[in-house]
C-alpha positions as CSV (number, residue, x, y, z in Angstrom):
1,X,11.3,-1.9,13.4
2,X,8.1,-3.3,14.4
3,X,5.5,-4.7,11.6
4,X,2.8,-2.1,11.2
5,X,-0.3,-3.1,9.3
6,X,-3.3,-0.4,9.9
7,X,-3.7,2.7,11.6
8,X,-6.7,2.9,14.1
9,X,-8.4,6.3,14.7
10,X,-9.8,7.7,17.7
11,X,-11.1,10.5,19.3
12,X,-10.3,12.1,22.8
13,X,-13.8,12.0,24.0
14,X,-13.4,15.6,24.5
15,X,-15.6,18.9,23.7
16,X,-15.1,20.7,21.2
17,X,-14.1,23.8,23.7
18,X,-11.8,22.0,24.6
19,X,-8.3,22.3,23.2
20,X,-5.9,19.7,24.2
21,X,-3.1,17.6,23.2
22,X,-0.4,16.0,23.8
23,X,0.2,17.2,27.6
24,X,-3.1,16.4,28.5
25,X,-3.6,13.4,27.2
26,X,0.0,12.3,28.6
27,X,-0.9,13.1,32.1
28,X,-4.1,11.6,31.7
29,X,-2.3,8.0,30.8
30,X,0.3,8.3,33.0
31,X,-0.7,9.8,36.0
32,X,-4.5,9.0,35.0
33,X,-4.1,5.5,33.7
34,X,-0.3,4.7,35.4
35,X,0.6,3.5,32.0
36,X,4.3,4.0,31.2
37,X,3.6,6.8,28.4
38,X,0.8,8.4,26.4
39,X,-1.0,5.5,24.3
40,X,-1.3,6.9,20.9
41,X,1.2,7.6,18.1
42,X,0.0,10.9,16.9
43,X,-2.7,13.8,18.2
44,X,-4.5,16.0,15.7
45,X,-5.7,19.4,17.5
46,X,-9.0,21.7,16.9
47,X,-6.7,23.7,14.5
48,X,-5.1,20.7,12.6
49,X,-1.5,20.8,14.5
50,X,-0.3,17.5,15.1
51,X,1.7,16.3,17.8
52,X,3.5,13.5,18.4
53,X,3.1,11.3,21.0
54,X,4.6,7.5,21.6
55,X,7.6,6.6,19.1
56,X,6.1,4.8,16.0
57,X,9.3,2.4,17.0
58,X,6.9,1.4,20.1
59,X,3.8,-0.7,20.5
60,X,1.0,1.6,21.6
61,X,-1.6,1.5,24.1
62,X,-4.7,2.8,22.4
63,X,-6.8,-0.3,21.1
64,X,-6.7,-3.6,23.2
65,X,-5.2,-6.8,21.6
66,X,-4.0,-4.2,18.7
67,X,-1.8,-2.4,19.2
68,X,1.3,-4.3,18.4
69,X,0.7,-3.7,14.7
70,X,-0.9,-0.5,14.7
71,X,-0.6,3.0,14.6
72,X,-3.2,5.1,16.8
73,X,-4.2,8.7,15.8
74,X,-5.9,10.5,18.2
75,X,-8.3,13.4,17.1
76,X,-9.0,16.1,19.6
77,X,-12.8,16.3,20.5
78,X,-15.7,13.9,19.7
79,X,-18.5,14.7,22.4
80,X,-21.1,17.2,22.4
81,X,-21.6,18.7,25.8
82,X,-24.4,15.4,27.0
83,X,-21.0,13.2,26.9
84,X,-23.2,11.7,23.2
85,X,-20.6,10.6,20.3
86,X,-20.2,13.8,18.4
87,X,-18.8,13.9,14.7
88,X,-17.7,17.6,15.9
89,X,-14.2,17.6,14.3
90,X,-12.9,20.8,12.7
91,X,-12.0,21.1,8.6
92,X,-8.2,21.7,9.4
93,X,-8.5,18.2,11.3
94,X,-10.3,16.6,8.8
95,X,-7.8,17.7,6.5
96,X,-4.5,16.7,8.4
97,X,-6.5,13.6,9.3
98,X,-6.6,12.5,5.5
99,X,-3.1,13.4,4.8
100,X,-1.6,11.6,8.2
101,X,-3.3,8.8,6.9
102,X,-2.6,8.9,3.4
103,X,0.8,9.6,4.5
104,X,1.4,6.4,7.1
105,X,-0.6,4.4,4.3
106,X,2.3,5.2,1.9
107,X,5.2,4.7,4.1
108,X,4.1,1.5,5.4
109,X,2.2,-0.3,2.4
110,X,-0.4,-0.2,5.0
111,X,-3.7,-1.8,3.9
112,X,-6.3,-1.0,6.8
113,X,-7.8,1.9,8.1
114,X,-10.3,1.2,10.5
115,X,-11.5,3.3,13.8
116,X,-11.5,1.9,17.7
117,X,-14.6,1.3,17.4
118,X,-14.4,-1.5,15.0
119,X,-12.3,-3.4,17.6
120,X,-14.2,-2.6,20.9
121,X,-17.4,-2.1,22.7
122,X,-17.1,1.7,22.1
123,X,-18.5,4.5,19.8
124,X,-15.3,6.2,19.3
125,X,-14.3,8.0,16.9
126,X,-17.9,8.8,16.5
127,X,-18.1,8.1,12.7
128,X,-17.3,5.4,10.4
129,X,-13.6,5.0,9.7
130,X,-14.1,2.6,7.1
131,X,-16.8,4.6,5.1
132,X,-14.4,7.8,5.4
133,X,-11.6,6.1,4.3
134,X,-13.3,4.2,1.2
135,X,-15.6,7.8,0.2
136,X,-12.7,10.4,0.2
């Protein structure tokens, strides 16, 4: 098994009309991207399902320079309908965002919790990972 020390958040960049998940995203880092296979470790939908996507066993492809100790959750959404960073998640994904995290936190004595954008040039997930984390 790999070492895992933090899970990084994301959004999809996606409005909040829009529904996706795992199939979506998937073809939109395969066939989109030509990677080998979707980039994150988990997806939370609009209505809190989540999916799996890349084995945990496996080095993602979600946060450049990363990835090889992290986990990446995706949430679905994120943009309001200007394309503008949009903290437009719904309460069941707030919700199974907490306890994915608390849960990954547990299993692997993880100690950070941070979102993509504290690593990049980026907005996403559109809120403060760190705040959230640190306030629940």
């Amino acid at each position: 098994m790999r070492q895992i020390s933090s899970v990084i958040i994301h959004s999809s960049a996606t409005m909040p009309n829009m529904d996706i998940g795992y199939d979506e995203i998937y073809d939109w880092h395969v066939n989109g991207n030509n990677w080998r296979d979707i980039g994150y470790h988990y997806i939370i939908r609009r209505n809190g399902q989540v999916e799996r996507g890349r084995s945990i066993k496996e080095m993602g492809a979600h946060t450049k320079g990363f990835n090889a100790f992290s986990i990446g959750i995706c949430v679905v959404g994120g943009i309001n309908k200007k394309g503008q960073a949009d903290v437009n998640f719904t309460r069941a994904q707030w919700n199974m965002l907490d306890a994915l995290t608390n849960e990954l936190v547990l299993l692997y004595d993880l100690k950070i919790v941070k979102g993509h954008r504290d690593y990049a040039n980026t907005k996403c997930p559109g809120f403060d990972v760190q705040s959230w984390w640190r306030n629940k």
